[in-house]
Biopython code that builds the backbone (N, CA, C, O; Angstrom):
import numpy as np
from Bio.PDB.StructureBuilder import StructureBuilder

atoms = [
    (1, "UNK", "N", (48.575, 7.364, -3.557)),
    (1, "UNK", "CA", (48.390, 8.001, -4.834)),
    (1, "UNK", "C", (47.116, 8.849, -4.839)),
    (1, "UNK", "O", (47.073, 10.040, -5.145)),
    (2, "UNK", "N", (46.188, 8.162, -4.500)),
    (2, "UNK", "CA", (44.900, 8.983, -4.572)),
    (2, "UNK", "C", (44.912, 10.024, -3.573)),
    (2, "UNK", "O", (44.642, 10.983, -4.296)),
    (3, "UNK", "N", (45.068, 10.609, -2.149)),
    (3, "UNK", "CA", (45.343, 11.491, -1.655)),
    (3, "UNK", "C", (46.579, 12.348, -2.338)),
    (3, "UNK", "O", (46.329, 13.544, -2.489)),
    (4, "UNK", "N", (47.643, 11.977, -2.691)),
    (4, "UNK", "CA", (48.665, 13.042, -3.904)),
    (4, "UNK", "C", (47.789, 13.450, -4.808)),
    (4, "UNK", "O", (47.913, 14.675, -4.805)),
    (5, "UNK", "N", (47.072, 13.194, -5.490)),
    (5, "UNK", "CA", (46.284, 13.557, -6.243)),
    (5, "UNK", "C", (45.217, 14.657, -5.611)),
    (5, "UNK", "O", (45.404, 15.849, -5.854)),
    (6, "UNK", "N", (44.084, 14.232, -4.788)),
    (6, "UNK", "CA", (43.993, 15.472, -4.453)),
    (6, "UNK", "C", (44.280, 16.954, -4.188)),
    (6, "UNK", "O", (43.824, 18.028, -4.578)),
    (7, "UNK", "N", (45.481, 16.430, -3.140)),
    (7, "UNK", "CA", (46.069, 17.642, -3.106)),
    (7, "UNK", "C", (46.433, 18.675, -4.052)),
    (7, "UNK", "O", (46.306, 19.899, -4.084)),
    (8, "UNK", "N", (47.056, 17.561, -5.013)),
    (8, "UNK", "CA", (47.309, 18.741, -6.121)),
    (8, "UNK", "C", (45.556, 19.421, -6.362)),
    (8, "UNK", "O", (45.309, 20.612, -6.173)),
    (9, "UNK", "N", (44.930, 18.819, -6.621)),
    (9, "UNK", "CA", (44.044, 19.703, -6.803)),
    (9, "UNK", "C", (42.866, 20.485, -5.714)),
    (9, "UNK", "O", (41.687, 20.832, -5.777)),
    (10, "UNK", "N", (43.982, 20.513, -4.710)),
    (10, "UNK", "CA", (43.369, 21.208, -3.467)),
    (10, "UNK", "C", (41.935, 20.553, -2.922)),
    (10, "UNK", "O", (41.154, 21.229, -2.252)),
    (11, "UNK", "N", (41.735, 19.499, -3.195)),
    (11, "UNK", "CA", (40.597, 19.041, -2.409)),
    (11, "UNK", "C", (41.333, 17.868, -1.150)),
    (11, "UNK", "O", (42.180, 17.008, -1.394)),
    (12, "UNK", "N", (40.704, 18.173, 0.185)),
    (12, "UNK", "CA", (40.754, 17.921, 1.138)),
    (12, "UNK", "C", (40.065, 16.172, 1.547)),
    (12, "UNK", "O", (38.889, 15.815, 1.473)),
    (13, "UNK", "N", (40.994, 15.542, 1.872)),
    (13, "UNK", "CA", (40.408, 14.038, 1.983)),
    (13, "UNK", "C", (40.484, 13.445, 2.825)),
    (13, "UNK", "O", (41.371, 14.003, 3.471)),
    (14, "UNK", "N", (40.094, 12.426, 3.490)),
    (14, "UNK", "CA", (40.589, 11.263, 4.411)),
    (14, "UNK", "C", (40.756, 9.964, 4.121)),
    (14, "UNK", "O", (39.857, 9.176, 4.414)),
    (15, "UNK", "N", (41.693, 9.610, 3.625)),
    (15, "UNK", "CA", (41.997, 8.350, 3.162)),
    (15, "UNK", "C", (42.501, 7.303, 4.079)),
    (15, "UNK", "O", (43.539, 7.526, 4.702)),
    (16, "UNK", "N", (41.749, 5.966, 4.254)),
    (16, "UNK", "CA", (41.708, 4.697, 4.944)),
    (16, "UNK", "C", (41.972, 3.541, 4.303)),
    (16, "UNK", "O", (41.499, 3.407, 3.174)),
    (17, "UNK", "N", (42.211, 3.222, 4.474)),
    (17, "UNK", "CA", (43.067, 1.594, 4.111)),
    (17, "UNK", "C", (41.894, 0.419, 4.682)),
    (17, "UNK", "O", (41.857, 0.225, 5.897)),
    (18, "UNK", "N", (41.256, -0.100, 4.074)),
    (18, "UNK", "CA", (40.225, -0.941, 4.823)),
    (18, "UNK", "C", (41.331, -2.443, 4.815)),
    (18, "UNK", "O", (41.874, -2.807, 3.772)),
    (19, "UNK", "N", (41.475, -2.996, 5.815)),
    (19, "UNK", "CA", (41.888, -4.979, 5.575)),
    (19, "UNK", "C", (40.908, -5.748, 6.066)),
    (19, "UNK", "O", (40.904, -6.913, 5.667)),
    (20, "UNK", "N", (39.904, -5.351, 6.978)),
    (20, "UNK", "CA", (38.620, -5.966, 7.401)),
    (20, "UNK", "C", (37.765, -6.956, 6.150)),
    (20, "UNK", "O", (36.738, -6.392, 5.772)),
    (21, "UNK", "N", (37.987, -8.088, 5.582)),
    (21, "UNK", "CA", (37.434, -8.510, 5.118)),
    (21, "UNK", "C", (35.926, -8.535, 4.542)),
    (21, "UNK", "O", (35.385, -8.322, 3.457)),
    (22, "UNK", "N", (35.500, -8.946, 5.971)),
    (22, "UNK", "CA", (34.283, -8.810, 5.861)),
    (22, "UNK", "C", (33.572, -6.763, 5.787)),
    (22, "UNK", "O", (32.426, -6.458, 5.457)),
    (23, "UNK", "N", (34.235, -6.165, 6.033)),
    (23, "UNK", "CA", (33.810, -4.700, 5.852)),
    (23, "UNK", "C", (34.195, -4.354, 4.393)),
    (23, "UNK", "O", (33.703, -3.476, 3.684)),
    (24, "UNK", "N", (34.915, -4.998, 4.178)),
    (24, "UNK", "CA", (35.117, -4.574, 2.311)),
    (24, "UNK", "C", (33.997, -5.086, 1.538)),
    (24, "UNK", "O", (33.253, -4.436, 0.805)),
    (25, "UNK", "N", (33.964, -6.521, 1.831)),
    (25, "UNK", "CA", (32.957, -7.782, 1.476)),
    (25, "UNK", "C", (30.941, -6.614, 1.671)),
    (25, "UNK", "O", (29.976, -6.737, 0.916)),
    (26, "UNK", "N", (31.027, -5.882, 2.635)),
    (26, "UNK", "CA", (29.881, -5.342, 2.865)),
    (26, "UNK", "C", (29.198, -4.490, 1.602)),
    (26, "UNK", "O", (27.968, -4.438, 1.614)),
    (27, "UNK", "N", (29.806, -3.909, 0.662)),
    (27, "UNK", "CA", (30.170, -3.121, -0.342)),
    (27, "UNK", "C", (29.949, -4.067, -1.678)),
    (27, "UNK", "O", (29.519, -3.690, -2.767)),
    (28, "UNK", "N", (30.382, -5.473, -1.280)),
    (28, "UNK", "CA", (29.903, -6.455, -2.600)),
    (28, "UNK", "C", (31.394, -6.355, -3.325)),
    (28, "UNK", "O", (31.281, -6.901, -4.422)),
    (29, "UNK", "N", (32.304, -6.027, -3.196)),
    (29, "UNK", "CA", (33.748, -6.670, -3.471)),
    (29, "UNK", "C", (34.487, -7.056, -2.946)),
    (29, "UNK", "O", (35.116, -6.771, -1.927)),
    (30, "UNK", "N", (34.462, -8.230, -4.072)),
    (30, "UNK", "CA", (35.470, -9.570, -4.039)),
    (30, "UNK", "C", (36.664, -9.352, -4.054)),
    (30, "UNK", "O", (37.263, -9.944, -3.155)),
    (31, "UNK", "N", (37.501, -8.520, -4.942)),
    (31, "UNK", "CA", (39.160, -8.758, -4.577)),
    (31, "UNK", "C", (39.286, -6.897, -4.531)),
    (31, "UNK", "O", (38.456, -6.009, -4.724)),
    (32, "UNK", "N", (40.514, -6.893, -4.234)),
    (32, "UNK", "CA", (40.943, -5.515, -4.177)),
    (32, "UNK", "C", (42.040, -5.357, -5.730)),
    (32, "UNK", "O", (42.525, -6.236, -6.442)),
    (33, "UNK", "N", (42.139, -3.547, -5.823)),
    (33, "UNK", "CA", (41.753, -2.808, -5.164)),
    (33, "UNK", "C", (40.137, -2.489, -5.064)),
    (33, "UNK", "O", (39.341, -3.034, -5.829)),
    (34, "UNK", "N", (39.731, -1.558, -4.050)),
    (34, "UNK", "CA", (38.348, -0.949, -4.776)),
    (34, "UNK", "C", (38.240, 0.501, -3.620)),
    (34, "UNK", "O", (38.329, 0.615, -2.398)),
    (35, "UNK", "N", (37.994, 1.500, -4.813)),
    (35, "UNK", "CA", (37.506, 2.188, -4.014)),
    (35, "UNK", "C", (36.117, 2.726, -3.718)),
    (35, "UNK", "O", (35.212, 2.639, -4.548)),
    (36, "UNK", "N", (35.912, 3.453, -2.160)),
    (36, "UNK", "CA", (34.660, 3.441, -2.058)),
    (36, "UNK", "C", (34.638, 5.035, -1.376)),
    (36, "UNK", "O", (35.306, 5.288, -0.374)),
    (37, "UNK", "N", (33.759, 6.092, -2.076)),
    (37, "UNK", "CA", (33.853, 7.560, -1.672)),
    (37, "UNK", "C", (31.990, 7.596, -1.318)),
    (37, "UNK", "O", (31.009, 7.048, -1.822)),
    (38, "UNK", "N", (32.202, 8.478, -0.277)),
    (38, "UNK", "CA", (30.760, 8.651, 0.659)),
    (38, "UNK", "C", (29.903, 7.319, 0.432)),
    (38, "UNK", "O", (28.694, 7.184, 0.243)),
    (39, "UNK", "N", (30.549, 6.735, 0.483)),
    (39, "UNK", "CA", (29.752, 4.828, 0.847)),
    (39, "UNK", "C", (29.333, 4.335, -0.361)),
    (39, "UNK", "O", (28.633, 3.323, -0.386)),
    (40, "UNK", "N", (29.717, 5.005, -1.552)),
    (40, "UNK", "CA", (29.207, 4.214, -3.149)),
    (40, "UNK", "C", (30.665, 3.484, -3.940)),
    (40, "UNK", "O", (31.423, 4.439, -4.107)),
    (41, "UNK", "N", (30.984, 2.884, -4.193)),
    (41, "UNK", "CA", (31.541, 1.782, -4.903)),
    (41, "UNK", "C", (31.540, 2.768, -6.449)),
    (41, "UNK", "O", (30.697, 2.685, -7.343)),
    (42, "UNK", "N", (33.359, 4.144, -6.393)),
    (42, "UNK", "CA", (33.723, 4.401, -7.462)),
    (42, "UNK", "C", (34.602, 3.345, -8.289)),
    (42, "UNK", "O", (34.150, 3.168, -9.421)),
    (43, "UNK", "N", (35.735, 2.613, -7.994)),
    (43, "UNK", "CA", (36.356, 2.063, -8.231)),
    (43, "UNK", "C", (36.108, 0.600, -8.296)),
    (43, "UNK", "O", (35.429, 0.237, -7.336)),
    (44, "UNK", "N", (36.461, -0.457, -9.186)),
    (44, "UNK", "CA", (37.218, -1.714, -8.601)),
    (44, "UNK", "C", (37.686, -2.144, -9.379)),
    (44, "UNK", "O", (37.378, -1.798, -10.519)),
    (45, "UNK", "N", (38.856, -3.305, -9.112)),
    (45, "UNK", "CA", (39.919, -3.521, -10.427)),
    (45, "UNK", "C", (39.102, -4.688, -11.245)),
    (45, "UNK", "O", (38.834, -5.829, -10.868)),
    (46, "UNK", "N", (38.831, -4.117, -12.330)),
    (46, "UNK", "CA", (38.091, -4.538, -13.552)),
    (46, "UNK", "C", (39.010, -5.790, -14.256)),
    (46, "UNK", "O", (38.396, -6.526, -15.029)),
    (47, "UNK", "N", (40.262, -6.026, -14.054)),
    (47, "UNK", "CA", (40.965, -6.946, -14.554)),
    (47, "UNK", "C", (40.671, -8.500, -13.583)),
    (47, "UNK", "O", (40.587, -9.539, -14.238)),
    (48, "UNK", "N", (40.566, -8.554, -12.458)),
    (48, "UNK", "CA", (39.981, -9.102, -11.614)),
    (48, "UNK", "C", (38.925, -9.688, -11.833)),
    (48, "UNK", "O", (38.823, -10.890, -11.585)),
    (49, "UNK", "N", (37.744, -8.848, -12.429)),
    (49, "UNK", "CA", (36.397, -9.187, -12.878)),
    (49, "UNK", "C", (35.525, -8.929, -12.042)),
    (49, "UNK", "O", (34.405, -9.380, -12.282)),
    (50, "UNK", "N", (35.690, -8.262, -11.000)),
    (50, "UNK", "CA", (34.969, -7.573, -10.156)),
    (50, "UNK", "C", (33.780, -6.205, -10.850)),
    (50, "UNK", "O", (33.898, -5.153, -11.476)),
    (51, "UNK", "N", (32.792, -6.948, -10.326)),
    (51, "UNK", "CA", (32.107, -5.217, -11.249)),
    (51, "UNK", "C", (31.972, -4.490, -10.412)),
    (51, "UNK", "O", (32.089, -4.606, -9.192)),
    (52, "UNK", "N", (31.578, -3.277, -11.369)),
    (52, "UNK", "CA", (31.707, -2.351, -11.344)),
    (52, "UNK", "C", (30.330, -1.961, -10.727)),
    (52, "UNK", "O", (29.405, -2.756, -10.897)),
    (53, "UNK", "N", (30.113, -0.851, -10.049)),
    (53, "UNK", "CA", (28.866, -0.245, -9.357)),
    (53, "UNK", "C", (28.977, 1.137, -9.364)),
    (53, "UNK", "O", (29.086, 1.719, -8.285)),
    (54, "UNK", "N", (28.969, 1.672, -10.264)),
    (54, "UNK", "CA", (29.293, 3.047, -10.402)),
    (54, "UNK", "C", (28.050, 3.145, -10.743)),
    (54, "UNK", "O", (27.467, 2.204, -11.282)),
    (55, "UNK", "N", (27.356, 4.519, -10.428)),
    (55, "UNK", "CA", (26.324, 5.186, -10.222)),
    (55, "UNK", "C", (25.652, 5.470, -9.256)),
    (55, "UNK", "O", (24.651, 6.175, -9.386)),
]
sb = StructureBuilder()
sb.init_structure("model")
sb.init_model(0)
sb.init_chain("A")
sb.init_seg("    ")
for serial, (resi, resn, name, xyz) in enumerate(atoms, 1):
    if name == "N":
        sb.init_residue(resn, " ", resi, " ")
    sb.init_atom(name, np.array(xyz, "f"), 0.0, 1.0, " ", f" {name:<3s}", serial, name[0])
structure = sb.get_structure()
């Protein structure tokens, strides 16, 4: 979804699938999803209770 999305708006991406536990865990989230763009923590599923680190 998130790469479809780009595209439509013509920005160019590389999208990875992390399952490495402990490499997700590095980032400070606990469950998935979460996303993470140039190494900062935009995303994580808030229903979960995972916070948030945006900024």
């Amino acid at each position: 979804m998130m790469k479809d999305t780009a595209v439509k708006f013509g920005v160019n991406v590389k999208v990875e699938k992390a399952i490495d536990h402990a490499e997700i865990a590095k980032f400070g989230i606990a469950s998935e999803p979460g996303i993470v763009t140039d190494g900062k923590i935009v995303h994580t599923d808030r229903r979960r209770k995972t916070p948030s680190r945006r900024g």
